[in-house]
C-alpha positions in Angstrom: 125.3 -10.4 14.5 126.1 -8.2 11.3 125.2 -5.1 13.8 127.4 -6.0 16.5 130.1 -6.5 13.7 129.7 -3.3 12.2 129.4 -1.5 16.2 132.7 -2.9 16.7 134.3 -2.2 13.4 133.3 1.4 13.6 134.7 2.2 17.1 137.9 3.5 16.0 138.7 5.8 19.0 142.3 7.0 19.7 143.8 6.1 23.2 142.1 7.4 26.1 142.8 7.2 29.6 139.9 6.1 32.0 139.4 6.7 35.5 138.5 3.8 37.9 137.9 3.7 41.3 138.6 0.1 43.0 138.8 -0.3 47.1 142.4 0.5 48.1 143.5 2.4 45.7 141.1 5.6 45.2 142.4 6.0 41.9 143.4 3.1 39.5 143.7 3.7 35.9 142.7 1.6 32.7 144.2 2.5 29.5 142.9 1.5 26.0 144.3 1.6 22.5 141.3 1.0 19.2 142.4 0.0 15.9 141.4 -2.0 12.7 141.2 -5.6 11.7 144.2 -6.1 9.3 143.8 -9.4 8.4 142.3 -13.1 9.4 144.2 -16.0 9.3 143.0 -19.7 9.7 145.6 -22.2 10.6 145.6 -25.8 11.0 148.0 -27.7 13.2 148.5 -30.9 12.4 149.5 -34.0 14.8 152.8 -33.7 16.8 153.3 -30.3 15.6 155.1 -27.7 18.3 152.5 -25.9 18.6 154.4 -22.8 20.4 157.1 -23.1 17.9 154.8 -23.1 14.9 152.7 -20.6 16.3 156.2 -18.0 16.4 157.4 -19.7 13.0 154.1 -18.0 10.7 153.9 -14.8 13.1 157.4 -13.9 12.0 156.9 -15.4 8.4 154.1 -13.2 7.6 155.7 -10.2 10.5 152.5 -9.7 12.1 152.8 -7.0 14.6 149.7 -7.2 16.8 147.1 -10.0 16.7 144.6 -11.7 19.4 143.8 -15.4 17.9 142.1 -18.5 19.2 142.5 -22.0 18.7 140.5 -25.6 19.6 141.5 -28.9 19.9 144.1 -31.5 21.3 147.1 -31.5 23.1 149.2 -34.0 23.2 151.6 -33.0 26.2 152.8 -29.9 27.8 153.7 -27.9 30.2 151.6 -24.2 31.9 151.8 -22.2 34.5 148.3 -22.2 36.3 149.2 -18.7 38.5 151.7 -17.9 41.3 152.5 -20.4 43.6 152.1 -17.6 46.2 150.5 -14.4 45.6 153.7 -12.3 46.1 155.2 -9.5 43.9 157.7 -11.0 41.7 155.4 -13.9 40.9 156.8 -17.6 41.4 155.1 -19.9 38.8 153.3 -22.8 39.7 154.6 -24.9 36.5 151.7 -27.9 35.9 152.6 -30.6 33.3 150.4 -32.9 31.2 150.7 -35.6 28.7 148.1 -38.4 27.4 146.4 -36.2 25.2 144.0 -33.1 26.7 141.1 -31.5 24.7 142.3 -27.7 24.6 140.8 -24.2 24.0 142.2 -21.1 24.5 143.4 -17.7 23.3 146.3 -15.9 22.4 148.3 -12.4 21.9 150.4 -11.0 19.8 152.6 -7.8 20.7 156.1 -6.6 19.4 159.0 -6.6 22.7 161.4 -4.7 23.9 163.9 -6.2 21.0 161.0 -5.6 18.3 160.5 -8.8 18.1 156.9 -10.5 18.8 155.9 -11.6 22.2 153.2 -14.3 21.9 151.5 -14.9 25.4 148.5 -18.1 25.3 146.5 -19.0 27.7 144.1 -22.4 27.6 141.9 -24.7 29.4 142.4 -28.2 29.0 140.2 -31.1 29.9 140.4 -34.8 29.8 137.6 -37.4 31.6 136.6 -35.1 34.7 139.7 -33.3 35.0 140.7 -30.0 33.5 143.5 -27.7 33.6 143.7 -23.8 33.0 146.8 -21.9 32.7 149.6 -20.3 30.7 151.1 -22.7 27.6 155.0 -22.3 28.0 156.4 -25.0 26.7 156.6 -28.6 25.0 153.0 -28.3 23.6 152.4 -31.1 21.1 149.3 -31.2 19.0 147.4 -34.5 19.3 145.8 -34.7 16.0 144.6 -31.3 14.8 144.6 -28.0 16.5 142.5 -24.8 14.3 143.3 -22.0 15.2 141.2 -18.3 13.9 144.2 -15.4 14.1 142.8 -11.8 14.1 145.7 -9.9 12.6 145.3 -6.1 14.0 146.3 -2.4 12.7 146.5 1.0 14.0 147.2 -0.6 18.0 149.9 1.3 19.9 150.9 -1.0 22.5 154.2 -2.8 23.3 155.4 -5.9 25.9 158.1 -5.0 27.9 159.7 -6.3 31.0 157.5 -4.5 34.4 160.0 -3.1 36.5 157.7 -4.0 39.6 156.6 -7.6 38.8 159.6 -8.9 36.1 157.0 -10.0 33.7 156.8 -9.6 30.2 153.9 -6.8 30.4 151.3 -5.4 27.8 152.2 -1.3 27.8 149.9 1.1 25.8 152.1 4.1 24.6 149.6 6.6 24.1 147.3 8.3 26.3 
């Protein structure tokens, strides 16, 4: 595990630009930014914690720029998007509530907006008896008892979220090439 560690450590490439072919459209392209671990942070949510709201409260406390994190365990209630209600171009969510408690796991971004301040975007899957969820967590998230949550605090990533002209979502944008 140390190898792979070290592997992914070391990779400290500047933005490149990489050619992809995909059916349709000849030529699609996937960008890609590399940077450094900054920092690690471990939080603990406790019960009926806002979980969205705390999550914003200690990324502007501690002004962290760019991060990836992920988290593990309970929900009380909330409310995702699990994708489009059609697949048309602006999107129309298809909103999907919960409550009574879900087992959750999922992960999380971290990039600064438009307004420089920092867009968080999580995604989860819930589960509870033989049902499960999977979407986007927008709103009213209350813990149910404890949520940890491993934060990946990041450096040297030159990459923005800013509104997509085409699709009116808040969109990840590499700036260098």
């Amino acid at each position: 595990m140390d190898w792979m560690w070290r592997s992914w450590r070391s990779n400290i490439v500047k933005s490149k630009v990489i050619s992809q072919k995909s059916k349709g459209n000849p030529k699609k392209t996937m960008k890609h930014t590399s940077g450094k671990i900054k920092a690690v942070h471990l939080l603990k949510f406790e019960n009926n914690d806002d979980f969205i709201a705390e999550t914003n409260a200690f990324i502007k406390k501690k002004r962290i720029k760019t991060a990836f994190f992920m988290f593990l365990g309970a929900l009380r209630k909330g409310d995702i998007v699990s994708g489009p209600k059609k697949p048309v171009i602006p999107p129309v969510p298809f909103w999907n509530s919960f409550d009574n408690a879900w087992e959750v796991f999922g992960v999380g971004s971290v990039f600064l907006g438009g307004n420089n301040e920092p867009q968080v975007h999580i995604h989860a899957s819930l589960g509870k008896g033989k049902k499960a969820k999977m979407g986007c967590v927008r709103k009213n998230a209350r813990v149910f008892l404890v949520i940890e949550a491993l934060m990946l605090e990041l450096s040297g990533i030159d990459a923005v979220k800013d509104i997509d002209p085409e699709t009116g979502l808040n969109m990840l944008k590499i700036l260098t090439n």
